[in-house]
C-alpha positions as CSV (number, residue, x, y, z in Angstrom):
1,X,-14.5,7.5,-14.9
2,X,-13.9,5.8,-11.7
3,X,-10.8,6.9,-9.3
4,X,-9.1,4.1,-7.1
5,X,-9.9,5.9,-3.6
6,X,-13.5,5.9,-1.1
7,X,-14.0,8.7,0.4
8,X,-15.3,9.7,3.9
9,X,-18.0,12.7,4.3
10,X,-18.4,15.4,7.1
11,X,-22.1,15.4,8.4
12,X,-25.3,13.1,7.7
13,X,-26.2,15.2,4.7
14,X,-23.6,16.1,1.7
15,X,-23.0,19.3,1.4
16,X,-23.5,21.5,-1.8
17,X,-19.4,21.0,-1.9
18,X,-19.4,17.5,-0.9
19,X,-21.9,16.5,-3.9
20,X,-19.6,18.8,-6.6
21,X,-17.0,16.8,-5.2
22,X,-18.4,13.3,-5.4
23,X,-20.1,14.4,-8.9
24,X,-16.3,15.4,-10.3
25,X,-14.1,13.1,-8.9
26,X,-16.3,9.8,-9.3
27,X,-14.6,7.7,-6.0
28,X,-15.3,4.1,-6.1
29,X,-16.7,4.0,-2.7
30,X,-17.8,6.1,0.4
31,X,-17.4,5.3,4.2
32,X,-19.6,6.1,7.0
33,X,-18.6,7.3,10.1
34,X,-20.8,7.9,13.5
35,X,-20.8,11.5,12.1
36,X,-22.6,10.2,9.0
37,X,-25.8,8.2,11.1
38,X,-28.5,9.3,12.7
39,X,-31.6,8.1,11.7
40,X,-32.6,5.2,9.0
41,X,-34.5,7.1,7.0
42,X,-31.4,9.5,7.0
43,X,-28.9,7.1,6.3
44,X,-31.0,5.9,3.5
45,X,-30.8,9.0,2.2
46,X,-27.3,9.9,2.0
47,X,-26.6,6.8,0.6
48,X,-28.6,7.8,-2.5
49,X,-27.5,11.0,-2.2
50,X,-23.8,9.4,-2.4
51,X,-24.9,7.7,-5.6
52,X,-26.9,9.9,-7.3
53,X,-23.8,12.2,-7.2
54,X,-21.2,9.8,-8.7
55,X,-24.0,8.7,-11.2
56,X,-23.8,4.9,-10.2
57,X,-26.1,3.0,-8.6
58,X,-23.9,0.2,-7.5
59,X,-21.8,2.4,-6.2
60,X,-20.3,0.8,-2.7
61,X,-21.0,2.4,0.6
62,X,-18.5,1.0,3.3
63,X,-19.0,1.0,7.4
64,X,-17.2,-0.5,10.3
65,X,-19.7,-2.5,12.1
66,X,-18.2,-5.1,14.1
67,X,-19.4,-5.0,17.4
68,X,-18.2,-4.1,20.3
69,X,-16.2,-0.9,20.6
70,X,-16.2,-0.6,16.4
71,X,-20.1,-0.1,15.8
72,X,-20.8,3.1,14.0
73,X,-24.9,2.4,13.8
74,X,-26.1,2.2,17.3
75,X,-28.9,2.2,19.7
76,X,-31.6,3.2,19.8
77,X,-32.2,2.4,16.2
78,X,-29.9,-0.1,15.8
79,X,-29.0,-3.3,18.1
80,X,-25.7,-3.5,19.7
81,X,-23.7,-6.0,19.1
82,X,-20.8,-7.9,21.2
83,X,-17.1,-7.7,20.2
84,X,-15.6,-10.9,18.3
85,X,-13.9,-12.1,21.6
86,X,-17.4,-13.3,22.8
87,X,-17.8,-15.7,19.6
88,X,-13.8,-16.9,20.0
89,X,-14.6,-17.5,23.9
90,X,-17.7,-19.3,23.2
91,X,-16.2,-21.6,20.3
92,X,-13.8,-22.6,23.4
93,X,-17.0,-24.1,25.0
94,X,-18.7,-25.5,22.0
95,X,-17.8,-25.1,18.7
96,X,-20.7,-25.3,16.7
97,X,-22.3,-22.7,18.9
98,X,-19.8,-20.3,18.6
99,X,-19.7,-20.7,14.5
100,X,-23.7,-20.6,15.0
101,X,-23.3,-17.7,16.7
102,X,-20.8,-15.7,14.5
103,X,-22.9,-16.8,11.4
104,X,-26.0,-15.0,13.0
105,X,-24.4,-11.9,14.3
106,X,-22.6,-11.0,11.1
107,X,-26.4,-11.8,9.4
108,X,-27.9,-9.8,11.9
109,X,-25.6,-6.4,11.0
110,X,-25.9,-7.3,7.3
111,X,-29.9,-7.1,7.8
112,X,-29.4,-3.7,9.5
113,X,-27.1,-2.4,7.1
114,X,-28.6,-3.9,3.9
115,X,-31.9,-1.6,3.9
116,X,-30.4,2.1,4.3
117,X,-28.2,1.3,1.0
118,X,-24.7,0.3,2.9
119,X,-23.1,-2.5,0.6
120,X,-19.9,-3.4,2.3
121,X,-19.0,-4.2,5.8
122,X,-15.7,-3.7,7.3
123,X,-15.4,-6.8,9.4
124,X,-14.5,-9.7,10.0
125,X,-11.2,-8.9,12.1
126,X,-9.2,-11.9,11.1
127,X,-5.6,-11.0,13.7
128,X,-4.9,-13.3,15.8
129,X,-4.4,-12.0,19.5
130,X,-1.4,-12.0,21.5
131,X,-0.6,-11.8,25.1
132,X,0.7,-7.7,24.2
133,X,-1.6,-7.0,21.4
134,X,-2.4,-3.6,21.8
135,X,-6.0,-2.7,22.9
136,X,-6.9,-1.1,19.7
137,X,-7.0,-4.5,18.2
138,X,-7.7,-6.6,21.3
139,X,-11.1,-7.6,22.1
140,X,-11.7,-7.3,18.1
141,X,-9.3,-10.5,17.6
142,X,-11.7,-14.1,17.7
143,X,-8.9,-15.9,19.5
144,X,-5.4,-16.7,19.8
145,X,-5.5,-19.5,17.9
146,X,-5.0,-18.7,14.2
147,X,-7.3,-21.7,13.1
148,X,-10.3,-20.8,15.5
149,X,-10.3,-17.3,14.2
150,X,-10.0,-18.6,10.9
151,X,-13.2,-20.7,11.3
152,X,-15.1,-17.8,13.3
153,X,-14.1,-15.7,10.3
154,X,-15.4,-18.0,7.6
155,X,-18.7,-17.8,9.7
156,X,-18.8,-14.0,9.8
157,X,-18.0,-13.6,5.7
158,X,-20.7,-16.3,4.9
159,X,-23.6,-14.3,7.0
160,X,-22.6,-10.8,5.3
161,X,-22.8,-12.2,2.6
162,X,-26.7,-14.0,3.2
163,X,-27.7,-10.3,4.2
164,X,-26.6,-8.8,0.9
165,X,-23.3,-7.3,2.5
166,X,-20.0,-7.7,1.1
167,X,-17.3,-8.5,4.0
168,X,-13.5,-7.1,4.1
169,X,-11.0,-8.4,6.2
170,X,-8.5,-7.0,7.8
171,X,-5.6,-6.4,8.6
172,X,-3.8,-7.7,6.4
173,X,-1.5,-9.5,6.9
174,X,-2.2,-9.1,10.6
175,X,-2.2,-6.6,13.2
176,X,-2.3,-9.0,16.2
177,X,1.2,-8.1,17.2
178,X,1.5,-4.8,17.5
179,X,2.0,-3.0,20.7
180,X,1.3,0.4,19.7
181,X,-2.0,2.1,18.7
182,X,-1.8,3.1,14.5
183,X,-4.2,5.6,14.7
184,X,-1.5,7.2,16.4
185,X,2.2,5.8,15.5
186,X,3.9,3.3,13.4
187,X,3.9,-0.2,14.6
188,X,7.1,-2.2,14.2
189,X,6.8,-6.1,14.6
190,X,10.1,-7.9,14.7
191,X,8.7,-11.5,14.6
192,X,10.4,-13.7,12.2
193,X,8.6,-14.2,8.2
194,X,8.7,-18.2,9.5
195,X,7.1,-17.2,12.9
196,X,4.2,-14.5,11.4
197,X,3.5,-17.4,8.2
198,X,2.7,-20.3,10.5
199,X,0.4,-18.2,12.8
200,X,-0.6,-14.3,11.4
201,X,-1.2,-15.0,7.9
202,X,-2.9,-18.2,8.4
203,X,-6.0,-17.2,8.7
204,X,-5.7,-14.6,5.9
205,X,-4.7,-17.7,4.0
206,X,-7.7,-19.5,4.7
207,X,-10.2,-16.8,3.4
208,X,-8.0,-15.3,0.9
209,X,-10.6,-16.0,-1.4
210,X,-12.6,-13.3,0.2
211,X,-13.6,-10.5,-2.6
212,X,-12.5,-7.3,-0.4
213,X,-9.3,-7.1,2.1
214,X,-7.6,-3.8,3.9
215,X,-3.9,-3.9,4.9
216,X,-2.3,-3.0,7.8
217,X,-0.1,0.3,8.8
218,X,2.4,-1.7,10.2
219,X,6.7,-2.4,9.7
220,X,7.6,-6.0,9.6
221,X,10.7,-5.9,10.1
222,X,11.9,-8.7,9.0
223,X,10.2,-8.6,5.4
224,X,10.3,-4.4,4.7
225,X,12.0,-2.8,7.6
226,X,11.8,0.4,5.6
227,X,8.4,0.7,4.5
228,X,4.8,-0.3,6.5
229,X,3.0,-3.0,5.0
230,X,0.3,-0.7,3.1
231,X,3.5,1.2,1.3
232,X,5.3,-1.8,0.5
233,X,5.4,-3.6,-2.4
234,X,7.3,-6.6,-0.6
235,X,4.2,-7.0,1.5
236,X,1.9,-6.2,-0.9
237,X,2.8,-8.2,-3.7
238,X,5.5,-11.0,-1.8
239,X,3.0,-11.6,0.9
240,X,-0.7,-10.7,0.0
241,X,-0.7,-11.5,-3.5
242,X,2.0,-14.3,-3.4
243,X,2.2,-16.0,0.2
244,X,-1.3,-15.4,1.2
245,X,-3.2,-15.8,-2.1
246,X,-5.7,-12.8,-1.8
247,X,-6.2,-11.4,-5.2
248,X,-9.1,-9.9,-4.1
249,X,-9.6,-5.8,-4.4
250,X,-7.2,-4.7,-1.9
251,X,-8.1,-1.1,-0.4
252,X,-5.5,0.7,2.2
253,X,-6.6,1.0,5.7
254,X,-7.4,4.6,6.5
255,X,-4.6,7.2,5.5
256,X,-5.8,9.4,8.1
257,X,-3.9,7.7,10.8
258,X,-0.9,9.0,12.3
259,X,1.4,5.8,11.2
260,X,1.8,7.0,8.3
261,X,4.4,9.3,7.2
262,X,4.4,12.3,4.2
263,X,1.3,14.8,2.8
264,X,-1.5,12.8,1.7
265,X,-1.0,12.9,-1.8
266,X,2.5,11.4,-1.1
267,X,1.0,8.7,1.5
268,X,-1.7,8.0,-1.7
269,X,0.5,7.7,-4.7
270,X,3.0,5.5,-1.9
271,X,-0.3,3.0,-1.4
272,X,-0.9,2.7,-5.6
273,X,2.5,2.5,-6.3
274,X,3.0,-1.1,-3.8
275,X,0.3,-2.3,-5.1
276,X,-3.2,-1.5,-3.6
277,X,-6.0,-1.1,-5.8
278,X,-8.1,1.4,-3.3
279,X,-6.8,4.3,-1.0
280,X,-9.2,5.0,1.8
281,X,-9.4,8.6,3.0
282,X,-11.7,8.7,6.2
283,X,-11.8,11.8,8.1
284,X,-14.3,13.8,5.5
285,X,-11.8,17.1,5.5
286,X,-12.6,18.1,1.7
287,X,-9.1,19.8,1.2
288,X,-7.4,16.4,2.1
289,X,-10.5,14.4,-0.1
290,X,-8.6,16.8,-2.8
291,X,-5.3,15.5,-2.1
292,X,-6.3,12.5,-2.2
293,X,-8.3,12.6,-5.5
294,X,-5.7,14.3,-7.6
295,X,-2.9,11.8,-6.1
296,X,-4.7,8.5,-7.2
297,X,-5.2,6.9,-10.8
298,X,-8.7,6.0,-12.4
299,X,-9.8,2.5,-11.7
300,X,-9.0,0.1,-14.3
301,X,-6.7,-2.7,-15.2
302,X,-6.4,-5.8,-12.6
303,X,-7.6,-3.2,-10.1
304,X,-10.6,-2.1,-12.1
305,X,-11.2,-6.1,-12.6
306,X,-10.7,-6.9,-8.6
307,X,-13.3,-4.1,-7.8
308,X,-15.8,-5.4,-10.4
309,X,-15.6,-8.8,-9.3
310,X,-16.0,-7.8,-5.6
311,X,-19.6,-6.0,-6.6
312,X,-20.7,-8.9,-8.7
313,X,-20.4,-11.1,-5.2
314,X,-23.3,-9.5,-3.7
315,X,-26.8,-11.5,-3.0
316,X,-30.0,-10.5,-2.7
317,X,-31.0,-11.8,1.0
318,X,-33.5,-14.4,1.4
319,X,-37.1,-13.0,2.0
320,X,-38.1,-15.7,4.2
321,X,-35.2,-14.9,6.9
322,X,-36.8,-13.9,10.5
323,X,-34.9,-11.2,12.1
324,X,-36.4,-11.6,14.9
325,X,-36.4,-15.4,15.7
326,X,-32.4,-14.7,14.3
327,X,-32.3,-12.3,17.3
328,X,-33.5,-14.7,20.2
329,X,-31.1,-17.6,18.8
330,X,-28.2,-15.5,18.8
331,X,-29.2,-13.9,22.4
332,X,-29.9,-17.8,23.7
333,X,-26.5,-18.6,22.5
334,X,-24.6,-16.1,23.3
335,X,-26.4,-14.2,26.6
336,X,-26.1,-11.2,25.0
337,X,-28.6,-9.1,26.0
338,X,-27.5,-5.6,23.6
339,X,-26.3,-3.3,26.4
């Protein structure tokens, strides 16, 4: 038995709880948080502890490691990275440098993430920035322009994937307008379908053959004005699985934040019930993790199949590639010096 949700965690070790938990309820996937990461050798660690519990090796482990403000392994024993804006600025200036450049940083992560057992790597950020877009999104958006962060995006997916790291994008179908934070209320977005097709969902369309995406908490108004786009089948099945193309696994953005309404076993049965295959649960509270488990199905079907084929995607990274020389190229490109 597999259940359709990932699950967050409370501290860098599972607790006696945590591990009866994982052991009983068999989630798909777990998520790390800064909580979660200390050391390598302790990361490494909980991730086997993770998997030992749910009895699967292949079991994913998910982070959000961008760059920038969304980096969740840091220094000193990881590099810092710079936020997506610094590879859409520098595509501006030259555009093979700037795909160069996203190539090698998303390679980079996947090389630090690969070795302490994490799988899957929330990023790349494919919304397209606006003149309003709120900061929450902001300096995580490649560009303005829908193509360029389509390209830069296609560069970031191809180096996960080199370093053995599946990517997800997000936020589907696009987060670039909204004005208000959704970690802390609903967005509305009153742009015309025409007006978000020819620019917000292009470069989801570009990619939609990506294995791995995560929605958005957000009303478009003119599609669902009822519903946000995570609990609504018009957006999840009318524009992700039709408009866009993505019939990859499709997992909920986290159902911890504030945009959404209802208990969490309400918000969880809302997200299956349009159409996701995956509800993400964040926050690591065990009596939500509950809620949460007893509220979703067990993964099989087209979801079960989406998930399967998402796992069969990752690669075993090349021996021969040199971190190091990686580092210097990306550092001569960019000027970023990791502080």
């Amino acid at each position: 038995m597999i259940k359709a949700f990932v699950s967050g965690c409370s501290g860098p070790q599972l607790t006696t709880y945590e591990i009866g938990f994982f052991r009983d309820e068999a989630p798909w996937g777990l998520i790390l948080f800064a909580r979660n990461i200390q050391t390598p050798d302790q990361v490494l660690e909980l991730t086997t502890e993770f998997r030992r519990a749910v009895g699967r090796d292949d079991a994913p482990v998910l982070v959000d490691q961008e760059g920038g403000r969304v980096q969740r392994l840091r220094p000193p024993h990881w590099r810092k990275y710079p936020a997506a804006k610094v590879y859409g600025d520098l595509y501006l200036r030259d555009a093979e440098a700037g795909l160069r450049a996203a190539w090698l940083g998303a390679r980079l992560i996947a090389g630090d993430l690969q070795p302490l057992g994490i799988t899957v790597d929330c990023l790349p950020c494919l919304d397209v920035r606006f003149p309003d877009t709120v900061d929450a999104i902001g300096d995580r958006a490649f560009s303005t322009d829908p193509d360029v962060v389509a390209d830069l995006g296609k560069a970031m997916v191809e180096g996960a994937l080199a370093g053995g790291v599946l990517p997800v994008i997000k936020h589907i179908p696009g987060h670039g307008r909204a004005r208000v934070d959704s970690h802390l209320e609903l967005p509305r977005v009153d742009a015309g379908h025409s007006s978000l097709e020819s620019v917000d969902f292009r470069p989801f369309k570009a990619l939609s053959r990506v294995s791995l995406g995560m929605t958005a908490h957000i009303v478009y108004t003119d599609i669902d004005a009822e519903r946000p786009g995570t609990h609504s089948a018009k957006i999840i099945r009318g524009i992700i699985r039709e408009t866009i193309g993505f019939d990859g696994c499709l997992m909920s953005d986290d159902i911890s934040m504030k945009a959404l309404g209802g208990t969490i076993d309400e918000r969880s049965r809302a997200i299956i019930e349009a159409g996701c295959d995956i509800v993400l649960h964040c926050n690591g509270d065990l009596e939500e993790m509950r809620a949460v488990a007893a509220a979703v199905p067990e993964l099989s079907g087209k979801a079960g199949e989406r998930c399967e084929a998402a796992l069969s995607g990752l690669r075993v990274p090349d021996p021969e590639f040199d971190g190091r020389e990686a580092w210097n190229e990306f550092q001569s490109l960019t000027g970023w010096q990791g502080v």
